[in-house]
N, C-alpha and C positions, 0 to 999 in steps of 0.2 A: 416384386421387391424381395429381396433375399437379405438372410438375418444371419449372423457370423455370428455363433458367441461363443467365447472363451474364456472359462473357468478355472481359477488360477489355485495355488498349492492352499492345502485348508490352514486357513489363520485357526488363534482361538476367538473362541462366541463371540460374535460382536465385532470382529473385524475379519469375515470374510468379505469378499468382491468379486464380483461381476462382472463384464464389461458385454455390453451385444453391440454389434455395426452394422446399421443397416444402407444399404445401397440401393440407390434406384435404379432402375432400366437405361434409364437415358443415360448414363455413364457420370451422372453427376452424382458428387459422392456428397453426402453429409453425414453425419454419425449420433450419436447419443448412444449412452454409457447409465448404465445401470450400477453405482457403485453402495457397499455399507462396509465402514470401516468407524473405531476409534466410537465405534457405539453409535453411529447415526447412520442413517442412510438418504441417498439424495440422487438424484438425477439430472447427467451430465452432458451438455448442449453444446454445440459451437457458440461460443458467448459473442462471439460478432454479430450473429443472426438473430441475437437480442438486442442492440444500438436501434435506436431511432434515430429519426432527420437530423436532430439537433447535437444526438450523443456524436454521428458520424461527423459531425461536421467540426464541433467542438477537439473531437481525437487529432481530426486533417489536419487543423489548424497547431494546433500542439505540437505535432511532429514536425511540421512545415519550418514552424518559428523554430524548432533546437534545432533544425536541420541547417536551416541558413545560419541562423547564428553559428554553428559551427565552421562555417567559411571565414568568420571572421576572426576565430580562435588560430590557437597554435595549432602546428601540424598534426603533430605528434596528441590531437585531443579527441582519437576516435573510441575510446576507452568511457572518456566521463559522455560524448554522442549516446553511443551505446546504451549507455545507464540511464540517462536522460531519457531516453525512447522505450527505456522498457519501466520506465517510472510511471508514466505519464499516461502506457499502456494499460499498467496495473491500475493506476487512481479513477483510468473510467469504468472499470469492471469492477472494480472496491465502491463507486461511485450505484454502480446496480444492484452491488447488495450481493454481488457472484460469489462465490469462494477461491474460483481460478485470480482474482485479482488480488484476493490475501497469500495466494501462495506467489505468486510474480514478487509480490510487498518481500518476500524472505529472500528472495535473489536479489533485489533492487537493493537491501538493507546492506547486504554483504557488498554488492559490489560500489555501494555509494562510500563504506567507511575504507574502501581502498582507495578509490579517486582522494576524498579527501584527505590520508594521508601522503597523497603524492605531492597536495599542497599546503601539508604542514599544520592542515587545523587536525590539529589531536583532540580538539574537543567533538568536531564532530564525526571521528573515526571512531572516537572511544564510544560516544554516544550509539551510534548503528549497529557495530560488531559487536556489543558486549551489551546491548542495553537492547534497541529497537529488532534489530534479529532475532534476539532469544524472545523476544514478547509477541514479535508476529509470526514467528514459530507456531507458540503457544493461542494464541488467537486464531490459526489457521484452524489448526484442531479443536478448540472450543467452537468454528463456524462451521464445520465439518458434523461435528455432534448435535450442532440443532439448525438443520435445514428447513424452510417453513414448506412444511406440505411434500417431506420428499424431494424436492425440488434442488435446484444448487446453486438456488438463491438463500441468502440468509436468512433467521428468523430476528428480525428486529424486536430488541430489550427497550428497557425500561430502566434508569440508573435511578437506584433506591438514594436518600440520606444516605444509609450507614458507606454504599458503595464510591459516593463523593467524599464521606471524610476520611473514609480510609485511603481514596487518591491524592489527599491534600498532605494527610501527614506523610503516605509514603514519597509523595512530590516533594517536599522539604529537605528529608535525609538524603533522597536518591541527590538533588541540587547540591546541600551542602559537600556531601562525599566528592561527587563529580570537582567540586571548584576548589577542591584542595589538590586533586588529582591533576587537573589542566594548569593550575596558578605553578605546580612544581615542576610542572613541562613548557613554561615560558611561554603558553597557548597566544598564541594574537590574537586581539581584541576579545580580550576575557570577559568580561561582563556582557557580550551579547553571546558570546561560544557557552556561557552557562545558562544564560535565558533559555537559548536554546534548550539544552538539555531539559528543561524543566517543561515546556511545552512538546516538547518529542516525548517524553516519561509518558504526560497527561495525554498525549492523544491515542498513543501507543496502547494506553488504559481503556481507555474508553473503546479503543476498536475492541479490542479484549471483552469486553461487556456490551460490546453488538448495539452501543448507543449512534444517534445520529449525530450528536454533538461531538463524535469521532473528527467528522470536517471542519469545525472552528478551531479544534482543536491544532489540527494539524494546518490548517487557515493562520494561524497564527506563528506555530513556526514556521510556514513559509516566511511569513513577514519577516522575520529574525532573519532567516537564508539570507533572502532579498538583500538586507542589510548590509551582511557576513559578507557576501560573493560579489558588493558592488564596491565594497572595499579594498576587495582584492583587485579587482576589477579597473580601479583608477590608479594603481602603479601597474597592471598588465593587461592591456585588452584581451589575454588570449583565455583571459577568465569569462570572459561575458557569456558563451554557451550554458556557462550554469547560475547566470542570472536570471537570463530567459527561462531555463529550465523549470528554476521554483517560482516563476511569473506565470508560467503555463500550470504549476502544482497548484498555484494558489485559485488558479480559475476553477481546476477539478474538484478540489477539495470545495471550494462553496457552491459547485453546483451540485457534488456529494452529501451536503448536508440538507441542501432541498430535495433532493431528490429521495433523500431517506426518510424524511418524512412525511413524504406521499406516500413510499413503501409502509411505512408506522401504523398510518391512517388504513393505508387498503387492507393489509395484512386482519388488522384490528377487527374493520367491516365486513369481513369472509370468516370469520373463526365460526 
């Protein structure tokens, strides 16, 4: 077995990195990554080689369904496929507790608030690009800084009182602001394009704070999506790729929320 490592220009304290690749004999290659950056440090895996029976199977099917459902779309909808595949990528690795799946969540943000404005919801372009990106930015980095055990899985929190009413009040202001912002852009169907927002805000929150309750959260605005995109959906079938899409979000996300709670629990029984 032979060990590549490559030592990169010196950060300040606290965020140098590492990286070693080690290769087998047999010409099969795997790797892991020795990273500390932004004040933590953690150790980096091919996160496939972490899925179980159920996770793989759960992904298959995922992909299967945006995949066909995209035959049934417009032509020209290999853009929102795309997004859809690398969402749904991200939610079972977010669903592990990985950190590679919070940073996929910052690509998927950005490229979801473009789809969506190609159809006109400004609510939930405004919501992605200016709200849910800047937060899972911010959340990548806050998962980054507390790996459980070194590892590049996350260390699952605990959401205090004070940290739910400060979610509620800030959920309020961020709702109101957002529905005067979409109501003066003519948004369609505003009253669910703002629900939205306020369940994107709150789930966006709680990943932020390493809670399990991140998946109902985001469990819920799927439901809203669902809604949103089945609407669009019956003046234009070529919408239905991203019905399916948050139909497949909404399975990840509640199997994320159990699943983080097993993490919660073992994490708990090893300290």
């Amino acid at each position: 077995m032979k060990e590549l490592t490559y030592n990169h220009r010196k950060l300040p304290p606290g965020r140098e990195m590492q990286i070693s690749i080690r290769c087998t004999s047999l010409g099969l290659r795997r790797y892991a990554a020795d990273a500390s950056f932004f004040g933590g440090y953690m150790r980096v895996e091919n996160p496939f080689k972490k899925l179980n029976t159920f996770e793989w199977i759960l992904w298959g099917v995922s992909m299967l369904t945006i995949i066909v459902s995209a035959f049934l779309g417009r032509e020209n909808s290999i853009l929102e496929t795309l997004t859809s595949l690398l969402g749904v990528t991200a939610l079972i690795f977010v669903a592990k507790g990985l950190i590679i799946g919070q940073m996929m969540t910052v690509l998927f943000s950005i490229l979801y608030g473009i789809v969506s404005m190609t159809f006109h919801y400004y609510g939930e372009m405004i919501t992605y690009l200016f709200m849910s990106a800047p937060i899972a930015l911010v959340a990548t980095i806050e998962w980054i800084r507390h790996p459980y055990k070194n590892t590049d899985v996350v260390e699952v929190s605990r959401v205090t009182k004070k940290q739910v009413a400060i979610m509620c009040v800030l959920g309020v202001l961020v709702t109101a602001i957002f529905y005067f912002i979409l109501k003066a852009l003519c948004t369609p169907n505003l009253m669910f394009s703002t629900i939205s927002i306020t369940t994107s805000f709150m789930a966006a929150y709680l990943t932020f704070l390493r809670s399990p309750y991140y998946g109902i959260g985001y469990g819920l605005n799927d439901i809203v999506l669902i809604v949103l995109w089945t609407l669009a959906t019956i003046s234009d079938i070529s919408y239905l790729p991203m019905v399916m899409c948050f139909v497949m979000f909404l399975c990840n996300d509640l199997y994320g929320f159990y699943n983080w709670r097993k993490l919660s629990k073992a994490q708990k029984n090893n300290k």
